[in-house]
C-alpha positions as CSV (number, residue, x, y, z in Angstrom):
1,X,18.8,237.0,97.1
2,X,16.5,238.9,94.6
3,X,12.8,238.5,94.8
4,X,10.4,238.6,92.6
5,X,7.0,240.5,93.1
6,X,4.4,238.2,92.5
7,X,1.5,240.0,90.4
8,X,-2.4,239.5,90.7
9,X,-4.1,237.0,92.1
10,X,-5.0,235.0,89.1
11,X,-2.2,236.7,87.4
12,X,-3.3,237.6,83.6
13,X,-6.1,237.0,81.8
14,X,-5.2,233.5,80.0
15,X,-4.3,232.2,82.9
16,X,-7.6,233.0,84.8
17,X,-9.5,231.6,82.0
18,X,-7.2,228.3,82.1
19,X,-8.6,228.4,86.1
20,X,-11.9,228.8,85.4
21,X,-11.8,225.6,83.5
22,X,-9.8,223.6,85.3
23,X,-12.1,224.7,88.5
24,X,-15.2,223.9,86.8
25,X,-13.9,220.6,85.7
26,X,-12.5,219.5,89.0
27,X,-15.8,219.9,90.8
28,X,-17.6,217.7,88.3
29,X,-14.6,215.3,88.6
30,X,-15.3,214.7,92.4
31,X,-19.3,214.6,91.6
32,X,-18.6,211.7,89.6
33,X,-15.8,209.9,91.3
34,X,-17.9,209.9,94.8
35,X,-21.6,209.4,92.6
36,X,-20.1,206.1,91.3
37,X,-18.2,204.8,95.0
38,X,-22.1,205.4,96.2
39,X,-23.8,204.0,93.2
40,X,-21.4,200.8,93.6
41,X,-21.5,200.5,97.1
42,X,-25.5,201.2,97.9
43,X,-26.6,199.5,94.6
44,X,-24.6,197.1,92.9
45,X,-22.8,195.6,95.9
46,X,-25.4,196.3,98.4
47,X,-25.1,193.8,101.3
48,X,-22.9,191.8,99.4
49,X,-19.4,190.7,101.3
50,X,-17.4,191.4,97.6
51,X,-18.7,195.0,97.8
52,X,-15.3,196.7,98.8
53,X,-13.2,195.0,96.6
54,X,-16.0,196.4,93.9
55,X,-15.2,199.7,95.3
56,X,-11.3,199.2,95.4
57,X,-11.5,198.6,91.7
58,X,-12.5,201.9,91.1
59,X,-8.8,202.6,93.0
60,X,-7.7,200.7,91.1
61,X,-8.3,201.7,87.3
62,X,-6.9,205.2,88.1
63,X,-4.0,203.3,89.0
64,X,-4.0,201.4,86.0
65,X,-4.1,204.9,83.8
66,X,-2.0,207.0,85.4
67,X,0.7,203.7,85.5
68,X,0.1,202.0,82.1
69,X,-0.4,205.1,80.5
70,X,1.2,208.3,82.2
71,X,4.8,207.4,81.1
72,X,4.1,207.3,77.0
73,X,1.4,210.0,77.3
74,X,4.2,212.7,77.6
75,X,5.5,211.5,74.4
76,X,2.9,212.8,72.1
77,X,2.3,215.9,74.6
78,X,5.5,217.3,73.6
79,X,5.0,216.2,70.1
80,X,1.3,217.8,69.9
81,X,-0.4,221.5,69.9
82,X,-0.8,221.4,73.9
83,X,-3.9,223.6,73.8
84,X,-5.7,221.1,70.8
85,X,-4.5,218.4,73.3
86,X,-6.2,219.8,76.2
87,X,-9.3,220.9,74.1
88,X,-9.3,216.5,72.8
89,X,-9.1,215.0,76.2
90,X,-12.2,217.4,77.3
91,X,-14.5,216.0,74.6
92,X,-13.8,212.1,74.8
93,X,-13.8,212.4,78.7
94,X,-17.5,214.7,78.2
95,X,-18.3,212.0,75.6
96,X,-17.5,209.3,77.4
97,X,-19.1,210.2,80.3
98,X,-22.4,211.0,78.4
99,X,-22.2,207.3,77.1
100,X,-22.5,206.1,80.2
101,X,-25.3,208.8,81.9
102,X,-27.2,206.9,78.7
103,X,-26.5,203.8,80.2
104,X,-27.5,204.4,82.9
105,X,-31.1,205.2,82.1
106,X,-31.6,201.3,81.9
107,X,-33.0,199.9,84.8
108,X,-30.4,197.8,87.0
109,X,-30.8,194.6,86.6
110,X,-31.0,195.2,82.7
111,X,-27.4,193.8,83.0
112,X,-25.5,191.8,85.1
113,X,-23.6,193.5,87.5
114,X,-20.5,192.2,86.3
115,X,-21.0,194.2,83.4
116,X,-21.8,197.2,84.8
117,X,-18.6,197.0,87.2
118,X,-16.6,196.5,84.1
119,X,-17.9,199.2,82.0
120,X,-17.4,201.5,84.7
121,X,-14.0,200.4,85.3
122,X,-13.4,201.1,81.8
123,X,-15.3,204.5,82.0
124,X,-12.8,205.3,84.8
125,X,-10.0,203.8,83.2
126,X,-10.7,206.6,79.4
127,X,-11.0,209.6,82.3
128,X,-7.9,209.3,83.9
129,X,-5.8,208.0,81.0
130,X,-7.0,211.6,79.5
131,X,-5.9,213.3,82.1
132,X,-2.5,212.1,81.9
133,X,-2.2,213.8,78.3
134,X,-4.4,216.6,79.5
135,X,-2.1,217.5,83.0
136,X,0.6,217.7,81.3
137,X,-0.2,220.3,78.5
138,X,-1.8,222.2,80.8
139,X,1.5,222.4,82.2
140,X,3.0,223.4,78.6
141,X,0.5,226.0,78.5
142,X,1.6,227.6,82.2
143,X,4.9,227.6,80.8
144,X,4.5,229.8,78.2
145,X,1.4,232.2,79.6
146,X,2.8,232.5,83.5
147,X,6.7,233.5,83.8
148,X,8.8,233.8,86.9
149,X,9.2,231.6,89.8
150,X,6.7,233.7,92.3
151,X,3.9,233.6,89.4
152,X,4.7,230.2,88.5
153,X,4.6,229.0,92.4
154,X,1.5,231.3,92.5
155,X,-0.6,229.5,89.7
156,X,0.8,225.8,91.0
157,X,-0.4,227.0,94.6
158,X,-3.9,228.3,93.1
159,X,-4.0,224.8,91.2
160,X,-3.8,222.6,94.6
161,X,-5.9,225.0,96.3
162,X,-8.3,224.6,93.9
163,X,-8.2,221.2,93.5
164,X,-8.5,220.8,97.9
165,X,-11.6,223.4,97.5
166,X,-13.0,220.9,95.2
167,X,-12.5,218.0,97.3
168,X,-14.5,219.8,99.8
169,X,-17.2,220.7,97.6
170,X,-17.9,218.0,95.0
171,X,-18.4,215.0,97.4
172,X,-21.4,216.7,99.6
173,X,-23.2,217.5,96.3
174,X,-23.2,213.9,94.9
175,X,-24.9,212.0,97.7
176,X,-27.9,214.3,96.9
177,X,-27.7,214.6,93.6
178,X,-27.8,210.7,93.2
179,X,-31.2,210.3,95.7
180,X,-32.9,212.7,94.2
181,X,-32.0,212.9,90.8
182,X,-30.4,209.5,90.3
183,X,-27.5,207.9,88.7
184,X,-27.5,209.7,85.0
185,X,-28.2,213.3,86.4
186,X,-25.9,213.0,88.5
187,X,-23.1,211.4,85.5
188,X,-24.8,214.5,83.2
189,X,-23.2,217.5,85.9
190,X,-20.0,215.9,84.7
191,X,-20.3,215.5,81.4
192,X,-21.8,219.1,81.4
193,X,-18.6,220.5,83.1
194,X,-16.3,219.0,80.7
195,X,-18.5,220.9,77.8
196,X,-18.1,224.0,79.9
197,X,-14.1,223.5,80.3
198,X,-14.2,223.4,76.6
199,X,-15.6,226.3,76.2
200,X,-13.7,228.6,78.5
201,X,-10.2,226.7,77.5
202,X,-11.1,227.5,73.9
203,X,-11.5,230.8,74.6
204,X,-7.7,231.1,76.3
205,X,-6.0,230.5,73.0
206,X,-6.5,233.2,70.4
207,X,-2.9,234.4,69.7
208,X,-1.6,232.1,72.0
209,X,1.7,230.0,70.6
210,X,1.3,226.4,72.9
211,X,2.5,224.2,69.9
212,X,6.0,222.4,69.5
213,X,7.2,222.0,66.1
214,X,10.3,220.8,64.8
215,X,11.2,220.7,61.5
216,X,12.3,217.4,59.4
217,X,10.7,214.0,60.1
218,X,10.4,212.8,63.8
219,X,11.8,210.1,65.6
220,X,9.5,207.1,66.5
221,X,7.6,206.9,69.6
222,X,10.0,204.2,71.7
223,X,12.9,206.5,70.7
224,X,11.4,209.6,71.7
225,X,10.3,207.9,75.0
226,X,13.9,206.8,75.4
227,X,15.1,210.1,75.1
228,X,13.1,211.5,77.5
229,X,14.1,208.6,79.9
230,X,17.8,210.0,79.2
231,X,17.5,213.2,79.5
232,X,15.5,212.7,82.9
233,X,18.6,210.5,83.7
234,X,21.4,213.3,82.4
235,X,19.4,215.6,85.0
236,X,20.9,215.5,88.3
237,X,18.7,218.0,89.5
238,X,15.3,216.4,88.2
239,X,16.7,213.2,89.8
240,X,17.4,214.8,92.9
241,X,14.2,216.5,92.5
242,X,12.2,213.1,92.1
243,X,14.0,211.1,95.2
244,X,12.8,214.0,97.2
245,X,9.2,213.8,96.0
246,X,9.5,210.1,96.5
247,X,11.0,210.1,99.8
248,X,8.1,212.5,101.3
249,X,5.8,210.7,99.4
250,X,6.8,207.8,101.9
251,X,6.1,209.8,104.4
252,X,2.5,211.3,103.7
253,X,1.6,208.0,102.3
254,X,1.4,206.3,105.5
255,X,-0.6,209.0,106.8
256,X,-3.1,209.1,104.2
257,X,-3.2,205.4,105.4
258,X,-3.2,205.1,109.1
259,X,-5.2,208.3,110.1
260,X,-8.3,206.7,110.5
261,X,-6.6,203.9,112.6
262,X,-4.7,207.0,114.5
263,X,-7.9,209.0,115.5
264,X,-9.3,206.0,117.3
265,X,-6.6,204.3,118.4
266,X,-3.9,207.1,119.8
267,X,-6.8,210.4,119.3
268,X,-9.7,208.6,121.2
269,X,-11.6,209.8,118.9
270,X,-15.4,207.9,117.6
271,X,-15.1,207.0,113.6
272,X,-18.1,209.6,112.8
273,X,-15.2,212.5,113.9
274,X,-12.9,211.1,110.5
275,X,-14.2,214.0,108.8
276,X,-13.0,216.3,111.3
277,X,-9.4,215.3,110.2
278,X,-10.3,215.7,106.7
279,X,-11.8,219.5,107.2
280,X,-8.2,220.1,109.0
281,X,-6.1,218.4,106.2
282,X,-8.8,220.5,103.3
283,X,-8.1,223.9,105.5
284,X,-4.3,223.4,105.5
285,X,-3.6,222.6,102.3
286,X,-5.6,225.5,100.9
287,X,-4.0,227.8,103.2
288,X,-0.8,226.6,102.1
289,X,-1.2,226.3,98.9
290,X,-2.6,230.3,98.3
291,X,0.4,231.2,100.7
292,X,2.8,229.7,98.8
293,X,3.4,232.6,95.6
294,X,4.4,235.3,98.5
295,X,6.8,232.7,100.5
296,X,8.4,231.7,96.9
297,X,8.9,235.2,96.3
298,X,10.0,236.1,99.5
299,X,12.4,232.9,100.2
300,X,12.9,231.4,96.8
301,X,11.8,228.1,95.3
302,X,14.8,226.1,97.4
303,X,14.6,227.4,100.7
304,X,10.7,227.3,100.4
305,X,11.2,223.9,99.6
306,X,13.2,221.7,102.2
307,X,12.1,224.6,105.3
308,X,8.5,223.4,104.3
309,X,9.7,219.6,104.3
310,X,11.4,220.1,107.6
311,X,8.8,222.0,109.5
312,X,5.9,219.8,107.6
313,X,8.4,216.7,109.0
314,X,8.9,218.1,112.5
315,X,5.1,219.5,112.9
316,X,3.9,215.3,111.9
317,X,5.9,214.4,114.1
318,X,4.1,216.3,116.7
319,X,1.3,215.5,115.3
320,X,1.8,211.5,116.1
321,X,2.6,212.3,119.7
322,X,-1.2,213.8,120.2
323,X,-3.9,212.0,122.3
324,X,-6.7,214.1,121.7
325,X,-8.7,214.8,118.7
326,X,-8.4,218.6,119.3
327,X,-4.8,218.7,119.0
328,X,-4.8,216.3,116.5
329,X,-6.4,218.6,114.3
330,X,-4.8,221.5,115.2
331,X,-1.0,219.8,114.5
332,X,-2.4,218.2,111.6
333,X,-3.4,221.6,110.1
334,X,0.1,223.2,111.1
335,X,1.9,220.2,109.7
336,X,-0.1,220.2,105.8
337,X,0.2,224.1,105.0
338,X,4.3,223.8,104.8
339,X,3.9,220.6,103.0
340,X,1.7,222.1,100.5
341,X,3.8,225.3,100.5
342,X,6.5,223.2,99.3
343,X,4.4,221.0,96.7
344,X,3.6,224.3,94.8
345,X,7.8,225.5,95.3
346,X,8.5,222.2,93.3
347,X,6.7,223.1,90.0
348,X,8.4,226.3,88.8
349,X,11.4,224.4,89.7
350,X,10.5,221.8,87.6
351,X,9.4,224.0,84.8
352,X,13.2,225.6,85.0
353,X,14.4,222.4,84.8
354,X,13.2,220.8,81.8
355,X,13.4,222.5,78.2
356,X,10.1,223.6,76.8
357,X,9.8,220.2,74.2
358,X,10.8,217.8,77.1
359,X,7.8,218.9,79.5
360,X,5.4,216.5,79.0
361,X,8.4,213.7,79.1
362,X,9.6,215.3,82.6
363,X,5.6,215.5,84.3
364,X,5.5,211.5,82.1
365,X,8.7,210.3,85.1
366,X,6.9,212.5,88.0
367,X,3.2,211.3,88.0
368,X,3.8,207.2,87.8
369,X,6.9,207.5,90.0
370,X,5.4,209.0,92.7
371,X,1.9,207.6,91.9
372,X,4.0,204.2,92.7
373,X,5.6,205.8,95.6
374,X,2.0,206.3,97.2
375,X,0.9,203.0,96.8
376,X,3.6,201.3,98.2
377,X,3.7,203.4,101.1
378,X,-0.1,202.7,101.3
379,X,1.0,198.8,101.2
380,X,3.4,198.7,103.3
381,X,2.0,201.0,106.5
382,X,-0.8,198.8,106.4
383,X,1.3,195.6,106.3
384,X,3.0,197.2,109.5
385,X,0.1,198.2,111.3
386,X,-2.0,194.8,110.5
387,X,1.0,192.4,111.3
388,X,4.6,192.9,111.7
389,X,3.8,195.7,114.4
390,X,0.5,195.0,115.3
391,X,0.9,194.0,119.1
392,X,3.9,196.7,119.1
393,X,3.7,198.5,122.6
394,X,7.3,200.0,124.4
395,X,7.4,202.8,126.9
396,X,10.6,204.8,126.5
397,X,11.1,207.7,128.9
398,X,8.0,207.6,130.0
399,X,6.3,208.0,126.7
400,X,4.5,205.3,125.3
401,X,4.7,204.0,121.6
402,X,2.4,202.4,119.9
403,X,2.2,200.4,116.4
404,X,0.4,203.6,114.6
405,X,2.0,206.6,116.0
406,X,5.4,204.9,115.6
407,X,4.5,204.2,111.9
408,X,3.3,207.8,111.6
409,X,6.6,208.9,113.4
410,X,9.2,207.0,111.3
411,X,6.7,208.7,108.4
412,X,7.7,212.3,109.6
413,X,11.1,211.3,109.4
414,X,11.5,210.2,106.3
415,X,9.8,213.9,105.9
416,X,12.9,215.4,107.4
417,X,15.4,213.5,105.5
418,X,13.5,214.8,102.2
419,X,14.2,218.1,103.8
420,X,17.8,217.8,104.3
421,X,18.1,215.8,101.4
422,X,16.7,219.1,99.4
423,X,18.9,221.3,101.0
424,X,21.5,219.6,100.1
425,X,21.1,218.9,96.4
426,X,19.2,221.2,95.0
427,X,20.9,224.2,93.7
428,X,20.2,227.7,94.8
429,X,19.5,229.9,92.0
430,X,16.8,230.3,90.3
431,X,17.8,229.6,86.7
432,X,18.2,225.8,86.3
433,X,20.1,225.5,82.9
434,X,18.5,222.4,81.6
435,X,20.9,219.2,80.7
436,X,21.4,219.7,76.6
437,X,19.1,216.5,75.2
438,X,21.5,216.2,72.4
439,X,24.4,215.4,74.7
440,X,24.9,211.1,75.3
């Protein structure tokens, strides 16, 4: 099998300035997500029993975006200059946000909390339907600056790293930031870091060719949104590539859900050590994610992909079996850097996948699907946990079971079957020839 030397750490200079932005705008992303859970809990809802379903409708507007608006978004991606349309979604999300750190200068009970719940649903709402127009030309853009699968892996690795570095950073700066400063200081950081994305993504695109254009008059809309929906379907790689997403999706849904249930249930573990599990989960998937260029180089895109789900599988697995909080963390560590290894394989397999004007039409299918996938795994490991299984209890050969480590266990086997699943249908090579658009 020929590998590919992966080059640099950031890998040329476009793409480091493409990081720069995205880095600064992640942080100020995760300022403002956890400033306005705090605001909402501690002020708005404060001692009031309606306060977490005020919270879980902050949940639920990024739901909303990336669902109701994800799948047509790739439609006028492919059909716009991708670096305009990344430049676009960074002023009205910097705008937007700036509307409401004026806002927020008014005292409280100005207006009724009703109101202010709705505008910042609706705040929340503008961000992330942006971001489903801005992720995926962001994606163009990798396409045409980073080439090869090791480079490609490299940059998708450096992306999730980035974006676990900033989940470790932005939250412990908010809670500060909204004592001291209060509620439109903090909202200014992000509307500052979207001015400051601007900037540096602005600066990436001097003699830079990111547009699509196509001669003749287009197609409408619906028919270019069915087109994509047919070429996705003509794909049997992307389709096999998207039931394996889905399928591990399951799998680390239910974890996402349970682990808090897990650590004091089966780990014996006080609540207060929660973020204990989150520092391991952080640790891993950065590790595995900056790892993940030299294994994709070294083992190629498919075999980095179902070893990772396998081992990630086995490792949870594992993992569910623990019954103290130290090796808890320790599996839980082991189990997320192969899973996040294989998370940054399945982009430059993607990209190989789908013709350059089809990209934001392919990412359109990937995000709500497995956006979808997650929540119903969210819905239906807690259903299991709170009722069908809830008085679960067997011993078999000697080894207890329990309603959340079985729940966590059937989730690392669904992990495995992803795994297998991959090894089996996905192709070998590197070159994916794309399915002709033009064909039925």
């Amino acid at each position: 099998m020929t590998t590919v030397r992966p080059s640099r750490f950031l890998i040329n200079r476009e793409y480091a300035r493409l990081w720069c932005g995205q880095a600064v705008s992640m942080v100020g992303d995760y300022v403002f997500s956890t400033t306005l859970v705090l605001w909402v809990a501690t002020v708005l809802a404060k001692d009031q029993p309606w306060g977490p379903a005020a919270v879980s409708g902050i949940l639920l507007s990024v739901s909303a975006a990336v669902l109701g608006v994800g799948p047509v978004a790739g439609v006028f991606v492919d059909r716009w200059n991708a670096l305009r349309t990344m430049l676009g979604t960074e002023v009205i999300r910097g705008g937007t946000v700036m509307l409401l750190a004026l806002l927020s200068l008014l005292p409280t009970d100005a207006l009724p909390v009703w109101l202010w719940l709705g505008l910042i649903y609706v705040v929340v709402f503008v961000l992330h339907a942006n971001a489903q127009f801005f992720a995926p030309a962001r994606m163009s853009i990798i396409r045409d600056i980073v080439t090869g699968q090791a480079d490609r892996a490299r940059a998708a690795g450096i992306a999730q790293a980035t974006a676990g570095t900033a989940a470790i950073v932005g939250p412990p700066l908010a809670a500060p930031l909204l004592i001291t400063a209060g509620l439109p200081w903090a909202l200014l950081v992000n509307a500052a870091s979207y001015a400051v994305s601007y900037v540096i993504i602005r600066s990436t695109g001097p003699g830079l060719s990111v547009g699509h254009e196509e001669a003749g008059p287009r197609p409408g809309v619906r028919a270019e949104f069915v087109a994509g929906l047919r070429f996705f379907r003509g794909s049997q790689f992307l389709v096999a590539l998207l039931t394996i997403v889905v399928i591990g999706q399951m799998g680390t849904g239910a974890l996402n859900t349970l682990n808090v249930f897990f650590l004091t249930d089966n780990l014996g573990a006080p609540s207060e050590s929660y973020g204990y599990l989150g520092t391991a989960i952080g640790v891993g998937a950065i590790l595995g994610a900056l790892a993940a260029g030299s294994v994709v180089a070294r083992l190629g895109a498919w075999a980095t992909t179902w070893v990772g789900l396998v081992t990630g599988g086995v490792l949870l697995f594992a993992y569910s079996r623990q019954t103290t909080l130290t090796g808890g963390m320790i599996l839980l560590f082991l189990s997320i850097v192969p899973i996040t290894a294989l998370n940054t394989a399945i982009s430059p397999l993607m990209l190989a996948a789908a013709p350059r004007e089809y990209t934001g039409r392919v990412m359109a299918v990937f995000q709500p699907v497995t956006q979808l996938a997650s929540m119903l795994a969210a819905v239906a490991s807690g259903w299991l946990a709170s009722s069908a299984l809830r008085d679960f209890a067997a011993t078999v050969g000697g080894v207890r079971l329990g309603p959340i480590d079985v729940i966590l266990a059937v989730a690392a086997g669904l992990i495995v079957l992803a795994g297998l699943y991959a090894r089996a249908m996905l192709p070998r090579s590197e070159a994916q020839p794309a399915t002709d658009p033009r064909r039925g």
